[in-house]
Backbone as XML, in Angstrom:
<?xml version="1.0"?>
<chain id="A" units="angstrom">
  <residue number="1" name="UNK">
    <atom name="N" x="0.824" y="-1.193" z="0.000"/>
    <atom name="CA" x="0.000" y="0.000" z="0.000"/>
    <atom name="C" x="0.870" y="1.259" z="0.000"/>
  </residue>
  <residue number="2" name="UNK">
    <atom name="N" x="2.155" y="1.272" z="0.402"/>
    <atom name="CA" x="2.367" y="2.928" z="0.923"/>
    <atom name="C" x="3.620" y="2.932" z="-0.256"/>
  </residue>
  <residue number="3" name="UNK">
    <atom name="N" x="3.832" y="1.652" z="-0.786"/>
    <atom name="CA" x="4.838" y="1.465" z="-2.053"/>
    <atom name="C" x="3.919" y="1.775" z="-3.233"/>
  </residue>
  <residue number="4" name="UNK">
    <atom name="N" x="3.124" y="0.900" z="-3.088"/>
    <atom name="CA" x="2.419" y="1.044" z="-4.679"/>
    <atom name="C" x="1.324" y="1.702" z="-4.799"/>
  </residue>
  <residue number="5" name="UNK">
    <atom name="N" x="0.678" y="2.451" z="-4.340"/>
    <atom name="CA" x="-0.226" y="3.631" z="-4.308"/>
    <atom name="C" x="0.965" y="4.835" z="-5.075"/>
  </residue>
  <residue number="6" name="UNK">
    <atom name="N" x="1.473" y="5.414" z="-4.416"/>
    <atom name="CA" x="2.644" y="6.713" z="-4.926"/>
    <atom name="C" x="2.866" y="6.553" z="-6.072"/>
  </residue>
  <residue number="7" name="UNK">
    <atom name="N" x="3.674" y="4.725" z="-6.398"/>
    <atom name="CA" x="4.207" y="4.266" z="-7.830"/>
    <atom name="C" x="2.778" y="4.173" z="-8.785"/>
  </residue>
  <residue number="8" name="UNK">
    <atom name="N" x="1.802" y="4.047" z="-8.683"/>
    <atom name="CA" x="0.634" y="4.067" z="-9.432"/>
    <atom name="C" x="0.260" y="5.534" z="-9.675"/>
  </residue>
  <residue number="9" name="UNK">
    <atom name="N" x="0.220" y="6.090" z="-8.433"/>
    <atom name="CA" x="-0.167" y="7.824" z="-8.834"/>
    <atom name="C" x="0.374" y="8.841" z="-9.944"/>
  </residue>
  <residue number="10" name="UNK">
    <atom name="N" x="1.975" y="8.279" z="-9.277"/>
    <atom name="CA" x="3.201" y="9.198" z="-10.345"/>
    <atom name="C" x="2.509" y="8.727" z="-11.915"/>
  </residue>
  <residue number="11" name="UNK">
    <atom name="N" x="2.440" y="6.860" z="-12.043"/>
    <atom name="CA" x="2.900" y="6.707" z="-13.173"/>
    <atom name="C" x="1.401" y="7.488" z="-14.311"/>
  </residue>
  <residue number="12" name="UNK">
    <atom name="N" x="0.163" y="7.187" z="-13.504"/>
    <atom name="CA" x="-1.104" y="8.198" z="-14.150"/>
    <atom name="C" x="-1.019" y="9.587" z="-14.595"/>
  </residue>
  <residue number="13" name="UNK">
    <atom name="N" x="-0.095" y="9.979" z="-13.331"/>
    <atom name="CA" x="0.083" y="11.571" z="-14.149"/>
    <atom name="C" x="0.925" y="11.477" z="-15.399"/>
  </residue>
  <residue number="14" name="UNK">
    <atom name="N" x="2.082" y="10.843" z="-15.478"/>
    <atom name="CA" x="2.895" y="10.289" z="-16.454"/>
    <atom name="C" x="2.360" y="10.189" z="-17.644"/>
  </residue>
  <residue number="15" name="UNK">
    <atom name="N" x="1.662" y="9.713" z="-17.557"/>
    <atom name="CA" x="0.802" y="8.271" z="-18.965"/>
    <atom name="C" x="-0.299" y="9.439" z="-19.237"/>
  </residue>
  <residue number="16" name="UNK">
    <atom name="N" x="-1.041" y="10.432" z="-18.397"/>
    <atom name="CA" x="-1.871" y="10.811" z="-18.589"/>
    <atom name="C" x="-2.385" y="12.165" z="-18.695"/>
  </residue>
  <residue number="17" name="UNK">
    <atom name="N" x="-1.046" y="13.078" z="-18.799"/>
    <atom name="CA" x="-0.766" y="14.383" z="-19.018"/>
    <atom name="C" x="-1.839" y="15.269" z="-19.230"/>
  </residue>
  <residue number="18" name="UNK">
    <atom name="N" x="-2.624" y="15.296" z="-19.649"/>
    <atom name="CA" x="-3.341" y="16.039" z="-20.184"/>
    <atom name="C" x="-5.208" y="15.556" z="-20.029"/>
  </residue>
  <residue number="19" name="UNK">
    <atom name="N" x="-5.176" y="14.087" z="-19.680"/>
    <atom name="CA" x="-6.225" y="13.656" z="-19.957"/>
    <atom name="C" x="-6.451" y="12.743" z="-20.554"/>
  </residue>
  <residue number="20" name="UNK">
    <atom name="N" x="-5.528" y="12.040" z="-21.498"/>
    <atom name="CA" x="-5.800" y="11.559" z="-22.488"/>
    <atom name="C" x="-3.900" y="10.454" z="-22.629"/>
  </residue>
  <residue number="21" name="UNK">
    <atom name="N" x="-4.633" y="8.788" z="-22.585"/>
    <atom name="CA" x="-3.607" y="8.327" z="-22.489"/>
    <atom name="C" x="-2.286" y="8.590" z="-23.250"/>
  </residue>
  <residue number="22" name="UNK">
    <atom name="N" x="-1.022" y="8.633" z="-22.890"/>
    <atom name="CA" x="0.047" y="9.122" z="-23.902"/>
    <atom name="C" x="1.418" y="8.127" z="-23.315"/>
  </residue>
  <residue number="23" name="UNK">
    <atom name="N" x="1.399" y="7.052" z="-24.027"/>
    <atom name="CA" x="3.108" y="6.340" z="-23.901"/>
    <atom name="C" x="4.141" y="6.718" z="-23.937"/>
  </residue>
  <residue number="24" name="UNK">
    <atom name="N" x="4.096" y="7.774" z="-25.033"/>
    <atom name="CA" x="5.347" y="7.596" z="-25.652"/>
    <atom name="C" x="6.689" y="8.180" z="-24.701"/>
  </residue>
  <residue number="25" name="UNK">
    <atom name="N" x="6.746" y="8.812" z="-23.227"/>
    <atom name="CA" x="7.263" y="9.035" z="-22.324"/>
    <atom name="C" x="7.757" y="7.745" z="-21.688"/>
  </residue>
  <residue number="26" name="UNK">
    <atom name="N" x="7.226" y="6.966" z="-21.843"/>
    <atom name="CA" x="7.592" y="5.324" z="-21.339"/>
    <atom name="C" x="8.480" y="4.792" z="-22.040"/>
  </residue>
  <residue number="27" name="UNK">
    <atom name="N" x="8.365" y="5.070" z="-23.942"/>
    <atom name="CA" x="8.938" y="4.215" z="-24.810"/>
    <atom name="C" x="10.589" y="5.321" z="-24.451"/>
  </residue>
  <residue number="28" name="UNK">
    <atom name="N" x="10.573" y="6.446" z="-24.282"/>
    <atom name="CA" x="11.269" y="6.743" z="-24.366"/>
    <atom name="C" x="12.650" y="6.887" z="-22.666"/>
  </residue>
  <residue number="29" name="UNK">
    <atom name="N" x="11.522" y="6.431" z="-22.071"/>
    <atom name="CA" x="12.633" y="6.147" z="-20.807"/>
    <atom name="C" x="13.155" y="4.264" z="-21.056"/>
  </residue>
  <residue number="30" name="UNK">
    <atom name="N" x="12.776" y="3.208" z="-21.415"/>
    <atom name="CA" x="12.689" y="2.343" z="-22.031"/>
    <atom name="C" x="14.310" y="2.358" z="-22.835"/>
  </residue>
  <residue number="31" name="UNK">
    <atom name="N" x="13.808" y="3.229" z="-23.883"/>
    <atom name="CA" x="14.781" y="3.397" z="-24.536"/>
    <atom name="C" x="16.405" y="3.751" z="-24.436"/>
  </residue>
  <residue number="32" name="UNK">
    <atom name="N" x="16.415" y="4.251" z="-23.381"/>
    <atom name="CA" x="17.793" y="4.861" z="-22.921"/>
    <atom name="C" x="18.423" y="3.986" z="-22.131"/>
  </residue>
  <residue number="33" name="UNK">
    <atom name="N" x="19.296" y="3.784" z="-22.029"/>
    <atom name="CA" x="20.020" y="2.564" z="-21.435"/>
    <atom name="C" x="20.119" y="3.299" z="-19.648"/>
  </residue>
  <residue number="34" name="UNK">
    <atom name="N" x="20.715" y="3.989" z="-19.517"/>
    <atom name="CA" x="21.316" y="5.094" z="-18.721"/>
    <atom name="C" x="19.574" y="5.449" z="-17.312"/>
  </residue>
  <residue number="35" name="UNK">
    <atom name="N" x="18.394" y="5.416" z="-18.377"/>
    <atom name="CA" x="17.108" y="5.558" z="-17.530"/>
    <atom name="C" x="16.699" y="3.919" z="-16.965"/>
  </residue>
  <residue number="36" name="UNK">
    <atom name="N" x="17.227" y="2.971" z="-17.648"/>
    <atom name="CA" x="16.902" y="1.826" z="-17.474"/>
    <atom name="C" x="17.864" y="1.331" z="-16.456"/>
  </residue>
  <residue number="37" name="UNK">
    <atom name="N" x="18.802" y="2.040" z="-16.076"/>
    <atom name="CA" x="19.641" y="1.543" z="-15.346"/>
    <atom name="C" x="18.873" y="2.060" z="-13.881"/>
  </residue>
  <residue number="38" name="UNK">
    <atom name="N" x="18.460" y="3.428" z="-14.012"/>
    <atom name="CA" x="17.684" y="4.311" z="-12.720"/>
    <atom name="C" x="16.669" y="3.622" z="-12.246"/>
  </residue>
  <residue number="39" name="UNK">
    <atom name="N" x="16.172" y="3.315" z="-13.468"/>
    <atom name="CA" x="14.615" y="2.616" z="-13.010"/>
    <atom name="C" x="14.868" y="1.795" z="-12.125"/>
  </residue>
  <residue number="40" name="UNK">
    <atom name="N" x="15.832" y="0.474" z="-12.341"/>
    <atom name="CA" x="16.185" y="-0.817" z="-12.132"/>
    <atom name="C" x="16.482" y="-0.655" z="-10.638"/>
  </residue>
  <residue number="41" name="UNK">
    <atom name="N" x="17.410" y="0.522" z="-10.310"/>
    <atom name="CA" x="18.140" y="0.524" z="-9.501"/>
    <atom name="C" x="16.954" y="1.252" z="-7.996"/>
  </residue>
  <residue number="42" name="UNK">
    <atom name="N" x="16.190" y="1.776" z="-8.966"/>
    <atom name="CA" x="15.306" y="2.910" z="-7.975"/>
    <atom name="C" x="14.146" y="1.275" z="-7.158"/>
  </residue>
  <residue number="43" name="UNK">
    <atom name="N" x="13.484" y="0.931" z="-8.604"/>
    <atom name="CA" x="12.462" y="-0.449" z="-7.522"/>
    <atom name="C" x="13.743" y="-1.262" z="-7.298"/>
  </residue>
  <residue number="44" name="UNK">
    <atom name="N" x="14.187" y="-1.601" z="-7.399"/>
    <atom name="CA" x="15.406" y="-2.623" z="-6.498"/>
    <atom name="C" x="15.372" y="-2.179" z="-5.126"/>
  </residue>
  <residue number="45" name="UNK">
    <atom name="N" x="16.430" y="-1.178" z="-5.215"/>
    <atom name="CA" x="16.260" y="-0.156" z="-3.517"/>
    <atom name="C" x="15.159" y="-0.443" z="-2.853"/>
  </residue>
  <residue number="46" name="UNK">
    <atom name="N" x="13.859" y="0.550" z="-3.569"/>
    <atom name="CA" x="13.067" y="0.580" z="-2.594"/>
    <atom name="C" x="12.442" y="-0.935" z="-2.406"/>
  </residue>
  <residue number="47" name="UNK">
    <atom name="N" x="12.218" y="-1.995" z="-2.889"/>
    <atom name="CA" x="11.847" y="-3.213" z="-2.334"/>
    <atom name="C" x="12.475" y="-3.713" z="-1.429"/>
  </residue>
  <residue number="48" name="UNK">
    <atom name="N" x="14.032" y="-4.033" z="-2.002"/>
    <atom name="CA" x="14.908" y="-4.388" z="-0.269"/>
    <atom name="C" x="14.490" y="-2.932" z="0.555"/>
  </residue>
  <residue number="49" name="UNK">
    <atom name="N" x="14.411" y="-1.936" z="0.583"/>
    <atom name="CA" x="14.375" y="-1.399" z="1.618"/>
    <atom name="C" x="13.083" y="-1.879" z="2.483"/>
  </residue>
  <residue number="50" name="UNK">
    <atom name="N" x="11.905" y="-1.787" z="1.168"/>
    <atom name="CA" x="10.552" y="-2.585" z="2.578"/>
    <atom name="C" x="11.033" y="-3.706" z="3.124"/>
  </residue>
  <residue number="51" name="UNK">
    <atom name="N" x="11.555" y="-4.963" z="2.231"/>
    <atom name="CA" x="11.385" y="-5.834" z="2.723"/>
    <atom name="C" x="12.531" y="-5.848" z="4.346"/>
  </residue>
  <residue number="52" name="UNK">
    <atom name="N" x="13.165" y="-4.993" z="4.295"/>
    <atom name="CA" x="14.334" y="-5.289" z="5.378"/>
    <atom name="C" x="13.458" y="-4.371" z="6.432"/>
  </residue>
  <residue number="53" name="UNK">
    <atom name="N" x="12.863" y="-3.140" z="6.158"/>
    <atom name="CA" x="11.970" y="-2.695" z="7.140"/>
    <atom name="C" x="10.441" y="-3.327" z="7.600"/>
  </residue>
  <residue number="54" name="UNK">
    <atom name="N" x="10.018" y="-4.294" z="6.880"/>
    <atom name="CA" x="8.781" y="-5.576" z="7.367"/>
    <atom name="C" x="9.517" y="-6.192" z="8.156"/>
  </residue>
  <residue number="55" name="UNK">
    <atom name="N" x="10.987" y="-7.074" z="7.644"/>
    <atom name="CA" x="11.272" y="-8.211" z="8.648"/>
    <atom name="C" x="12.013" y="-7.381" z="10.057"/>
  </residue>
  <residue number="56" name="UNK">
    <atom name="N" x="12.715" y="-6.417" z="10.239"/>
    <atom name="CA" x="13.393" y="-5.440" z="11.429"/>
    <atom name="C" x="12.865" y="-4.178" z="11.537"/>
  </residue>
</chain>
């Protein structure tokens, strides 16, 4: 809930700028090696971080 609520919110405004669905902000983070590395690295983090703050 307090992970994936935020990650759902951001990604609507994202996708949905104006009103009206729009990808091509996706294809283009996708695309970059350098954003794919952020992405990867950003849900990585924050999952070990819940999961180490659920179990301690």
């Amino acid at each position: 809930m307090f992970f994936a609520w935020p990650v759902v919110a951001i990604l609507l405004r994202g996708l949905r700028p104006e009103g009206a669905w729009d990808f091509s902000a996706f294809g283009e983070v996708v695309a970059d090696p350098t954003m794919r590395r952020v992405l990867w690295f950003t849900i990585w983090e924050s999952i070990a971080s819940t999961v180490l703050c659920v179990l301690f």
